[in-house]
N, C-alpha and C positions, 0 to 999 in steps of 0.2 A: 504494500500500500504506500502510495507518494505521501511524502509528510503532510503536503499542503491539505490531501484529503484527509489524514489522523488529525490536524488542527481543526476543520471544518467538523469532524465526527464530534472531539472531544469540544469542541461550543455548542454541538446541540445536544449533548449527553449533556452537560451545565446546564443549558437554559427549559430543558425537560424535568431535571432534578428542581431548580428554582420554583419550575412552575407545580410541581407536585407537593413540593414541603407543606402549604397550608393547608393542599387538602387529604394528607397525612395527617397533618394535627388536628384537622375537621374532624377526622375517624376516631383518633383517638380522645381527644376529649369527650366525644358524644359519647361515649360506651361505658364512663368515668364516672362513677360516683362524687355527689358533693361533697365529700369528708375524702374524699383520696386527693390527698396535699404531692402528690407525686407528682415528678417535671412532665411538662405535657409533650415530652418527646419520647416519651417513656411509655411503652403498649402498655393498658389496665394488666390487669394481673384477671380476672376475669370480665368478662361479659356483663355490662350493667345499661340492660333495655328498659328501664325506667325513667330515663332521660324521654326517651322517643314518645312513652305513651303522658306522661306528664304536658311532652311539648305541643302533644298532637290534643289534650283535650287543654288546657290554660288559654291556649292561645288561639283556641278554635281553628285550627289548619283544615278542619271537612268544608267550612264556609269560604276559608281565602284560598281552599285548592280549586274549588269552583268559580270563584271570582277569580281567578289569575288563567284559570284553563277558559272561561268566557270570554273575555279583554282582550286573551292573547291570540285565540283563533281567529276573533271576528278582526282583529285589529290586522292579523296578518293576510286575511283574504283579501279583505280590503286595498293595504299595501302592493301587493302582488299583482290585483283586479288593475287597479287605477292608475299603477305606476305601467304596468305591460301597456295599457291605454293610451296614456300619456308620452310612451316612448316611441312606441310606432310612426307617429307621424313626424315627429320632433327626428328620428332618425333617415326619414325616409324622403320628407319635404323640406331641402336646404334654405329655406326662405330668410330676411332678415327677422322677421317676428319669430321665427322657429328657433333662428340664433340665439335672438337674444332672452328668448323662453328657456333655452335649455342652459344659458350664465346665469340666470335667473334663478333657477333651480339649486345650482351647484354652488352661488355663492349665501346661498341659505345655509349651508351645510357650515360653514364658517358662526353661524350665527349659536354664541351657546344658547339654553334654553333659557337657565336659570337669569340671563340678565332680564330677560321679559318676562319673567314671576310676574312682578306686582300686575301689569297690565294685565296679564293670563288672567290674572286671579279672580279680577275686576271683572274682568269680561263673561269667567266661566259662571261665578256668582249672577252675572244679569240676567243671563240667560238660563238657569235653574238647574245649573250642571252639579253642583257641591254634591259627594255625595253618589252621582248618577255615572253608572259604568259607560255612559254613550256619551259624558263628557272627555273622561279619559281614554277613551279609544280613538275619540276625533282628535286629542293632542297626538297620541299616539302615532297617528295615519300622518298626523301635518307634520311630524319631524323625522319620522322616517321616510317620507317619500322621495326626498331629496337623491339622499344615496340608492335608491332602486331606480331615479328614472337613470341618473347615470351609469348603473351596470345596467341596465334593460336597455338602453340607449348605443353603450357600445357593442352590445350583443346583437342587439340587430343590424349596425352598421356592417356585421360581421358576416352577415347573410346575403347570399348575393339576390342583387335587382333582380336577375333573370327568372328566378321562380314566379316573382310578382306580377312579371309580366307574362309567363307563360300562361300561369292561372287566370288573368282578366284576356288573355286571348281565348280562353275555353269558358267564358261568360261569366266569370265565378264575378262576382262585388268584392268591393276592401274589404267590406262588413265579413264577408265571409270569408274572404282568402287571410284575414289575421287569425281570425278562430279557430281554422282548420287545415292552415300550412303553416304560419309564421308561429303561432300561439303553442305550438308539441316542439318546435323548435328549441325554444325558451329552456326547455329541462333544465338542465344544469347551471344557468344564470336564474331559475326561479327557483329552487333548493336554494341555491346561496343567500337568495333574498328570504327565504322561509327562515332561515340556520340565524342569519344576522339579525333579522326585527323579533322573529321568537324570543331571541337568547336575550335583546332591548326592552322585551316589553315583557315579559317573563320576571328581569330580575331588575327591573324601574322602582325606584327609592323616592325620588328627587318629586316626581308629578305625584305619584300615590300618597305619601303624607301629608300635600296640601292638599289636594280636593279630594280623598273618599278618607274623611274622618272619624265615618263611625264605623262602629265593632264590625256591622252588619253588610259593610263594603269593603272594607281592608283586602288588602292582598297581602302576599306570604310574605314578602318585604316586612311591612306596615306592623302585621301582626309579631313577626319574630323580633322587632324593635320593641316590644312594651317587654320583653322579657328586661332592658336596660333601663334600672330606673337612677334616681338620688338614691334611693335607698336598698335596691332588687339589683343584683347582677349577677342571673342565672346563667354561664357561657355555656354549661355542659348541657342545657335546654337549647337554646340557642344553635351550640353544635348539630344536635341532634334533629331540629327543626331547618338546619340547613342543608342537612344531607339528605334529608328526605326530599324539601324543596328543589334541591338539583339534580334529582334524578331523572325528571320526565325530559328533561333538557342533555343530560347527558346522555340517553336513549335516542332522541331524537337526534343527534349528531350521527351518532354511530351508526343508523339505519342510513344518514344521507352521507355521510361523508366523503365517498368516492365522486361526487358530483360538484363538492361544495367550492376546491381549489380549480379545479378545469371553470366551473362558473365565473368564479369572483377574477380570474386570470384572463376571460375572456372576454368578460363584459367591460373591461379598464384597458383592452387594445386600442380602441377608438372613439371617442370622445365627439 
């Protein structure tokens, strides 16, 4: 083996390890008893699932596993829907308004959320969002779509014209020739868009604390945070309601994964 490759080997053996330490220590604390004063780098000595059912009834995880699995599906079809929409014609018709539609888009992506809190906030309260999962989905949809129209944008730039026009030469409409040539194309850049606003809107902190306030909207975020109080700082709860919360997510990688890097590589070819 060339050195150059054992250097390149031994930085991702490093940055695989970095990236696993915490959720090694995720494991291990959640299995922990509160009285075991042991380093948390330290495996329990036995098995302590008390953590888990503790976490799963305090904090109500049956109510924010349905409210984080309602949010995150409609919020992603939605994204997927409207951005594949959105990107079609912006790829396919070089106009100046198309231009400047699609710097439009991408210079939103620059924009953080958090500086336009208070006006969000203001806005979502007029309109009787506080609270209501179809307010949070529409933030949801408006700061993710940015990043999909530009990977569904350079994914279609990637597709040749010739199909497009072979199709409306044999009568087919746009209407139908995106839905039923261009639209099964997509696989691999629409997993990656699933993979990226899932894994967004799944583990979103920052929108769900300020607008779903009560018990009875919380998501898993939302909820696993009241275990941190002044006075309450249950980690081995916490731990334990975190492993459980990243599971449907770490499942859901592993079924797409083989699509997710050929996606996200081929939709950021052409701009």
């Amino acid at each position: 083996m060339k050195k150059s490759k054992k250097v390149l080997l031994l930085i991702t053996i490093l940055i695989s390890i970095i990236h696993l330490i915490p959720f090694y220590l995720l494991i291990t604390v959640s299995f922990k008893p509160v009285d075991d004063l042991s380093s948390k780098w330290l495996p329990p000595d036995t098995l302590y699932f008390d953590n888990f059912t503790n976490a799963w009834k305090e904090a109500n995880l049956d109510q924010a596993f349905y409210n984080n699995i309602v949010i995150t599906v409609i919020s992603v079809f939605l994204v997927v829907f409207l951005g594949a929409c959105a990107s079609y014609p912006l790829a396919r018709f070089k106009t100046r308004l198309n231009r400047f539609m699609f710097l439009f888009f991408i210079s939103a992506m620059i924009v953080p959320p958090l500086t336009i809190l208070v006006p969000l906030y203001k806005f979502i309260v007029d309109i009787g969002g506080l609270n209501q999962p179809w307010a949070i989905i529409l933030l949801h949809v408006t700061f993710n779509l940015p990043i999909t129209i530009f990977l569904f944008t350079g994914f279609i730039n990637t597709i040749p014209r010739e199909l497009d026009e072979a199709a409306m030469i044999d009568g087919m409409s746009r209407f139908s020739l995106f839905f039923r040539i261009i639209m099964p194309l997509l696989k691999p850049v629409t997993v990656t868009v699933i993979i990226l606003t899932g894994v967004n809107v799944w583990n979103d902190y920052q929108f769900s604390v300020f607008f779903l306030q009560s018990s009875e909207s919380h998501t898993l975020t939302v909820a696993l945070s009241s275990f941190f109080s002044q006075y309450v700082n249950n980690v081995g709860w916490v731990a334990a309601g975190s492993l459980l919360s990243s599971l449907p997510i770490i499942i859901l990688y592993l079924f797409l994964q083989k699509y997710f890097i050929s996606g996200l590589s081929s939709g950021a070819v052409k701009g």
